[in-house]
N, CA, C and O atoms as a GROMACS GRO file, in nm:
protein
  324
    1UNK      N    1   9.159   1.714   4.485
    1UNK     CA    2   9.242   1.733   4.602
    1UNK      C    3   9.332   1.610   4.616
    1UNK      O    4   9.272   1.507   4.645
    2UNK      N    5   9.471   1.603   4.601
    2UNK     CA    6   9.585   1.522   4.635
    2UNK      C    7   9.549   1.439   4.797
    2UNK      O    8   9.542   1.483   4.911
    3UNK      N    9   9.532   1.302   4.739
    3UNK     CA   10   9.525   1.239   4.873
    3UNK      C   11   9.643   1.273   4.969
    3UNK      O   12   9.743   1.310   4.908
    4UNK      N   13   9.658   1.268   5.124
    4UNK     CA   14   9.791   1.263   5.221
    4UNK      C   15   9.763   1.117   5.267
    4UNK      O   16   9.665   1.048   5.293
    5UNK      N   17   9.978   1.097   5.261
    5UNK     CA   18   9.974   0.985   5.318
    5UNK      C   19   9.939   0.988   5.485
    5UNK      O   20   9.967   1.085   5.557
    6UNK      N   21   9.890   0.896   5.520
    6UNK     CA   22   9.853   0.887   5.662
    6UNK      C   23  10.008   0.909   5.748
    6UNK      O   24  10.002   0.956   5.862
    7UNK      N   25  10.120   0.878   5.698
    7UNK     CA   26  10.297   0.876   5.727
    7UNK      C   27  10.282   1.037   5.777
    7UNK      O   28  10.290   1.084   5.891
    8UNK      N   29  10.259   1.102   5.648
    8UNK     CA   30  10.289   1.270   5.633
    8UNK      C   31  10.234   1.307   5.776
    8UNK      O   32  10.320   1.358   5.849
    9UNK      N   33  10.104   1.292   5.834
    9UNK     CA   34  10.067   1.396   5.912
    9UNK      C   35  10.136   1.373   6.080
    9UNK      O   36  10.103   1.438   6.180
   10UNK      N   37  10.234   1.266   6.071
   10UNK     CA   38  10.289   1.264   6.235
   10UNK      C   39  10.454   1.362   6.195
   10UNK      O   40  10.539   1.357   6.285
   11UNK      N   41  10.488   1.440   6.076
   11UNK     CA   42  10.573   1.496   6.086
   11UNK      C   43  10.480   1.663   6.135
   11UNK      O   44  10.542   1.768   6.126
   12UNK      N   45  10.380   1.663   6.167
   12UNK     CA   46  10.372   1.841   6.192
   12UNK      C   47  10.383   1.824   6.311
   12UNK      O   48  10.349   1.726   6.377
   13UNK      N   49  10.434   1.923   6.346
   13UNK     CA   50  10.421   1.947   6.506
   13UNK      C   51  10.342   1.992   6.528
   13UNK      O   52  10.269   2.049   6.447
   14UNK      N   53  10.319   1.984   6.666
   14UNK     CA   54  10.192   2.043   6.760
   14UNK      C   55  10.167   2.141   6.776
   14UNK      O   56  10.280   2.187   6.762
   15UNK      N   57  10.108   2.223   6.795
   15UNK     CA   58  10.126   2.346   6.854
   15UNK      C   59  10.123   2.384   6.979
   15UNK      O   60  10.083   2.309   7.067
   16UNK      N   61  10.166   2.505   7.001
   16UNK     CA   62  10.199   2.516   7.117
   16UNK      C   63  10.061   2.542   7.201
   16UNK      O   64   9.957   2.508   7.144
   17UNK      N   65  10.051   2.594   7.318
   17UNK     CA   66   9.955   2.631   7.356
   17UNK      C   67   9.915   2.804   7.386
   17UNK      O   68   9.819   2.864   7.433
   18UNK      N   69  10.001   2.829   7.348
   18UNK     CA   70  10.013   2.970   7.354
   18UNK      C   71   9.970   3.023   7.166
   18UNK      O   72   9.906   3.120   7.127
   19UNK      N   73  10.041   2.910   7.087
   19UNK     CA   74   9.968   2.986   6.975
   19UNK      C   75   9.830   2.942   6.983
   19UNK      O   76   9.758   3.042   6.988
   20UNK      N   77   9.756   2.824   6.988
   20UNK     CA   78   9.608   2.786   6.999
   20UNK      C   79   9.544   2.903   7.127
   20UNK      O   80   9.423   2.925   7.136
   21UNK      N   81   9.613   2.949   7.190
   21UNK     CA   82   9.499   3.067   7.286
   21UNK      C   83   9.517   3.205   7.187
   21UNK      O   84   9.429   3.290   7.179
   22UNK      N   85   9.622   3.209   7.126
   22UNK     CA   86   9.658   3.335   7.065
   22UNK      C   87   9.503   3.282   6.979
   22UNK      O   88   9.406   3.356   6.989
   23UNK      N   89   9.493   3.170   6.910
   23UNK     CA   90   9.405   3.146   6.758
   23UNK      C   91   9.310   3.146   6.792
   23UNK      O   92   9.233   3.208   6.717
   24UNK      N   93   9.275   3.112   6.861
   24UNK     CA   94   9.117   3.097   6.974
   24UNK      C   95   9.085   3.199   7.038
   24UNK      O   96   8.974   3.178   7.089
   25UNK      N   97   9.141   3.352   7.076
   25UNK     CA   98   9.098   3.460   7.119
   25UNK      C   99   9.029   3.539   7.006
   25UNK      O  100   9.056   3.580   6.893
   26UNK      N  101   8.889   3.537   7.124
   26UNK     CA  102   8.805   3.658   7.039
   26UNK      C  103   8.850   3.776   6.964
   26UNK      O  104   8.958   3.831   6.985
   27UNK      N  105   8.755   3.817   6.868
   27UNK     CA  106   8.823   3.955   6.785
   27UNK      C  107   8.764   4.050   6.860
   27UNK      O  108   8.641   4.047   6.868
   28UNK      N  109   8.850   4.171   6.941
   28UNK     CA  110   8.748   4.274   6.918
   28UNK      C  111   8.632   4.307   6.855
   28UNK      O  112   8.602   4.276   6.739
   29UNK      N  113   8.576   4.363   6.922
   29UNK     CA  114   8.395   4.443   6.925
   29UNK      C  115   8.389   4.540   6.913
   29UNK      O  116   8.278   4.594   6.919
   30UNK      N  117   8.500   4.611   6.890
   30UNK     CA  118   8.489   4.793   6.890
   30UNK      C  119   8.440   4.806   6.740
   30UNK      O  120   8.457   4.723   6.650
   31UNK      N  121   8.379   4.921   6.731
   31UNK     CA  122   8.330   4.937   6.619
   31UNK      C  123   8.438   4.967   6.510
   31UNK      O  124   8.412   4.939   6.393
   32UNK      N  125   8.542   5.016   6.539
   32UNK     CA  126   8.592   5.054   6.445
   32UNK      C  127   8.719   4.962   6.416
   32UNK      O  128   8.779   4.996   6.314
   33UNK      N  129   8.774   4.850   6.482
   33UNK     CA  130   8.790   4.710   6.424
   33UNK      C  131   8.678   4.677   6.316
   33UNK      O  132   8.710   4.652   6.200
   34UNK      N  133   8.550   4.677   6.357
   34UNK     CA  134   8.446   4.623   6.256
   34UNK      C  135   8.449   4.708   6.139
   34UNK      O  136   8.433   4.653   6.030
   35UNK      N  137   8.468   4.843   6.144
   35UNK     CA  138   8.463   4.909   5.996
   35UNK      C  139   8.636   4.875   5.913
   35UNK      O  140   8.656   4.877   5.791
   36UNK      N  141   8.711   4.853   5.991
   36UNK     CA  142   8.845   4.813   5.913
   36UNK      C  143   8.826   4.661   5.884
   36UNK      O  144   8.880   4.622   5.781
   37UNK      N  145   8.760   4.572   5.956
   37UNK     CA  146   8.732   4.471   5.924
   37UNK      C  147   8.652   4.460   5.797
   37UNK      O  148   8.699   4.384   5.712
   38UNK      N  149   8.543   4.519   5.768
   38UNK     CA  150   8.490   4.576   5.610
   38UNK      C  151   8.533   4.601   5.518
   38UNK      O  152   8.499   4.550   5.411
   39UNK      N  153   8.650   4.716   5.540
   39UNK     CA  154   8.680   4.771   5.412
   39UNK      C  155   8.824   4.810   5.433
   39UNK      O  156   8.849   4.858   5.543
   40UNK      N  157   8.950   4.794   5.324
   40UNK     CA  158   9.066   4.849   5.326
   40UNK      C  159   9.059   4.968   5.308
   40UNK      O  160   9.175   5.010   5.311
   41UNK      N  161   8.965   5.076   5.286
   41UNK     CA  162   8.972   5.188   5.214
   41UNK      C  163   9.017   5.326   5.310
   41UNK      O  164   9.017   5.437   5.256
   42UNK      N  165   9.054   5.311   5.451
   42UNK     CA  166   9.073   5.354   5.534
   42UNK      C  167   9.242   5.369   5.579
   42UNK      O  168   9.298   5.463   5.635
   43UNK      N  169   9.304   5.216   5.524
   43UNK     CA  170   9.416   5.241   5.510
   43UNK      C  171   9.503   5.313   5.529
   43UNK      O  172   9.462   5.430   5.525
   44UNK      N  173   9.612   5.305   5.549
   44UNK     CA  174   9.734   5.383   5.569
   44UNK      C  175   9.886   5.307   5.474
   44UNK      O  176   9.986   5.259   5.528
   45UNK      N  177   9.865   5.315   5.356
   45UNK     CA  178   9.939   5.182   5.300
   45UNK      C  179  10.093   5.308   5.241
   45UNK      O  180  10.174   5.261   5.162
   46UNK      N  181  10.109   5.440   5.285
   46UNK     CA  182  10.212   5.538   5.227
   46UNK      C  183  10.358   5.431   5.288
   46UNK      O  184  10.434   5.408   5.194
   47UNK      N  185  10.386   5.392   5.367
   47UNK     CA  186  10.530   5.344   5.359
   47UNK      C  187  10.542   5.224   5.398
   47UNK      O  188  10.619   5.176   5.481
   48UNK      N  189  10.435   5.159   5.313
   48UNK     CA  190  10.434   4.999   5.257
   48UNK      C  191  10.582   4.962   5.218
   48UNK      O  192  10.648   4.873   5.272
   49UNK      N  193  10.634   5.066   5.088
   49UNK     CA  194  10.707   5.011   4.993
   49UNK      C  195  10.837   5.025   5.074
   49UNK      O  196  10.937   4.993   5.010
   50UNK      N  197  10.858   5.062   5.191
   50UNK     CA  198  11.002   5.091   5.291
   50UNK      C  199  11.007   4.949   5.357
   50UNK      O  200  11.114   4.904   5.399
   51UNK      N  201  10.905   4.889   5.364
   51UNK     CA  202  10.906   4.682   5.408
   51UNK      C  203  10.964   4.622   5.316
   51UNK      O  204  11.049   4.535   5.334
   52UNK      N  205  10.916   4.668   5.182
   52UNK     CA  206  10.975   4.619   5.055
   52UNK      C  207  11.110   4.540   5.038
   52UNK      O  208  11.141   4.422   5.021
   53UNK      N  209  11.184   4.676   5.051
   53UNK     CA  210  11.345   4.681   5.046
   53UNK      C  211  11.417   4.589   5.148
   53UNK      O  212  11.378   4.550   5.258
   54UNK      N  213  11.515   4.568   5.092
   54UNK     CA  214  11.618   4.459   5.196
   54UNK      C  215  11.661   4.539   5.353
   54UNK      O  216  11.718   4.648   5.342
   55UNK      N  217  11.636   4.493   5.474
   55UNK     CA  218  11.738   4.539   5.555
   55UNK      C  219  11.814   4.592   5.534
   55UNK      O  220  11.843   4.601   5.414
   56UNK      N  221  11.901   4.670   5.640
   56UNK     CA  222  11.857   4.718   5.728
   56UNK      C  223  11.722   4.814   5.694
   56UNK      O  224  11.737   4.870   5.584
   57UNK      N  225  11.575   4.853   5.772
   57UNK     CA  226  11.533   4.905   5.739
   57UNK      C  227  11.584   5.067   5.845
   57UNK      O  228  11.658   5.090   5.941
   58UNK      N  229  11.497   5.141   5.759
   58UNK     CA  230  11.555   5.302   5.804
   58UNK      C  231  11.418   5.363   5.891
   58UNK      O  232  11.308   5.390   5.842
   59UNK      N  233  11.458   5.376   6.028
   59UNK     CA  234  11.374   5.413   6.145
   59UNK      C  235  11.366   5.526   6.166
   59UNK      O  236  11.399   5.575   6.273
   60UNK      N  237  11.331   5.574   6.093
   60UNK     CA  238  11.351   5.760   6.143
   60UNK      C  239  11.211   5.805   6.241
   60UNK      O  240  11.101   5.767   6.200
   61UNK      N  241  11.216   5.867   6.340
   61UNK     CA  242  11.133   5.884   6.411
   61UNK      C  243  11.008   6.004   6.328
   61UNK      O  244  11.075   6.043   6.233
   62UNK      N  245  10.933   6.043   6.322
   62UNK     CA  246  10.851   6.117   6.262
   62UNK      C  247  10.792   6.211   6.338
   62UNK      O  248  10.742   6.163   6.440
   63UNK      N  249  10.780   6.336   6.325
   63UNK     CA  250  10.704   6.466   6.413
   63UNK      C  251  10.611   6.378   6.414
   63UNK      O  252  10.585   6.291   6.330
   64UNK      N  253  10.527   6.419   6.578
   64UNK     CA  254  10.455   6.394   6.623
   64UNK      C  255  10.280   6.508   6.584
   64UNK      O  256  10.257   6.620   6.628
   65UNK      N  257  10.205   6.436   6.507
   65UNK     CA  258  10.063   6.548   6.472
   65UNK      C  259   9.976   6.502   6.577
   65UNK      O  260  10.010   6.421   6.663
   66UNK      N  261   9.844   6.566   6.565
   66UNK     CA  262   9.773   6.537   6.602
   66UNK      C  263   9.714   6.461   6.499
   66UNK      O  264   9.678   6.368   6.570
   67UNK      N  265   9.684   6.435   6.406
   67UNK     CA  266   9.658   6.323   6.341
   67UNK      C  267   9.693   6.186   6.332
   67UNK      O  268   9.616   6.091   6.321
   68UNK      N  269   9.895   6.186   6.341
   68UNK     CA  270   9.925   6.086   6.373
   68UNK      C  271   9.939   6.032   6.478
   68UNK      O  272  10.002   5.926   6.479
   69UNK      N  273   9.869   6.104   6.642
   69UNK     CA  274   9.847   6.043   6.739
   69UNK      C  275   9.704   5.996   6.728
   69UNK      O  276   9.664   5.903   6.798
   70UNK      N  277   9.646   6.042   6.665
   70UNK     CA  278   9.494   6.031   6.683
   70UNK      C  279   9.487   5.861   6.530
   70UNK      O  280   9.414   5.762   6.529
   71UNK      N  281   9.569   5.895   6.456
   71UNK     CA  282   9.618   5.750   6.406
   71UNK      C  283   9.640   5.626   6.462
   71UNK      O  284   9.596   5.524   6.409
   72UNK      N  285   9.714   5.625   6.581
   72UNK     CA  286   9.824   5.543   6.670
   72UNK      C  287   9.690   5.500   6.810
   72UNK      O  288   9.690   5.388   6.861
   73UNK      N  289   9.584   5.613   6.852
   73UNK     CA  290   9.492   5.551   6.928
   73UNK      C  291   9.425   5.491   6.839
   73UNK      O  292   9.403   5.383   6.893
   74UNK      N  293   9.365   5.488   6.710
   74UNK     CA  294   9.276   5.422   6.622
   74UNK      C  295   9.327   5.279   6.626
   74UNK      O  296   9.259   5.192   6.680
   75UNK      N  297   9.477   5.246   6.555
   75UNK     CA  298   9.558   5.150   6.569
   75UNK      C  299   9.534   5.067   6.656
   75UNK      O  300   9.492   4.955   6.629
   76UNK      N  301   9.560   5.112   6.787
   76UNK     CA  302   9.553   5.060   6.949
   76UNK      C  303   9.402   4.987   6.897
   76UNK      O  304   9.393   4.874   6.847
   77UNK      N  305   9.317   5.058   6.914
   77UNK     CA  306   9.180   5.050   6.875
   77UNK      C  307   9.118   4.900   6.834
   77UNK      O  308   9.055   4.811   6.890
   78UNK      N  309   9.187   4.932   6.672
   78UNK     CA  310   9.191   4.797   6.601
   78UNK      C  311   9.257   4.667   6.621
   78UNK      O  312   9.208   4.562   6.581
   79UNK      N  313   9.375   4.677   6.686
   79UNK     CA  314   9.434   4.573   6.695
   79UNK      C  315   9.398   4.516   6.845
   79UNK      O  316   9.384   4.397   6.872
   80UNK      N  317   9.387   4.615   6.929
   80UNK     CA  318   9.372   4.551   7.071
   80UNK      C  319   9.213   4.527   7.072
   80UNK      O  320   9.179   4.423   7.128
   81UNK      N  321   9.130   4.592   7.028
   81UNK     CA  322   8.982   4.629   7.088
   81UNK      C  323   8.910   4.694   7.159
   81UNK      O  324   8.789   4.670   7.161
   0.00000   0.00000   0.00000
């Protein structure tokens, strides 16, 4: 491991305090955060490769299923808790 000069570490900045509460908030407990937390195999990775491409990206709104609402509460799910 490359020693640091003691100089180097007064150029990082601080952080804010809003990102340290963002970094410091608990993860969800829902179970099904915990099973996506396990395993990618659940995924939804079909229009990965549309991030890919350069801007502008193309927003097309998508029929609404019952799958892909029942997708979008899972989502909620995982990301919020």
């Amino acid at each position: 491991m490359p020693a640091t000069h003691p100089s180097a570490l007064s150029f990082v900045p601080a952080l804010s305090p809003a990102i340290i509460a963002h970094a410091t908030a608990p993860l969800p407990t829902s179970p099904l955060f915990s099973e996506a937390a396990q395993s990618t195999d659940g995924l939804d990775e079909l229009e990965l490769p549309r991030w890919e491409e350069e801007p502008p990206y193309t927003d097309t709104e998508p029929d609404s299923t019952p799958q892909k609402e029942q997708f979008t509460c899972n989502l909620f799910d995982v990301m919020l808790g």
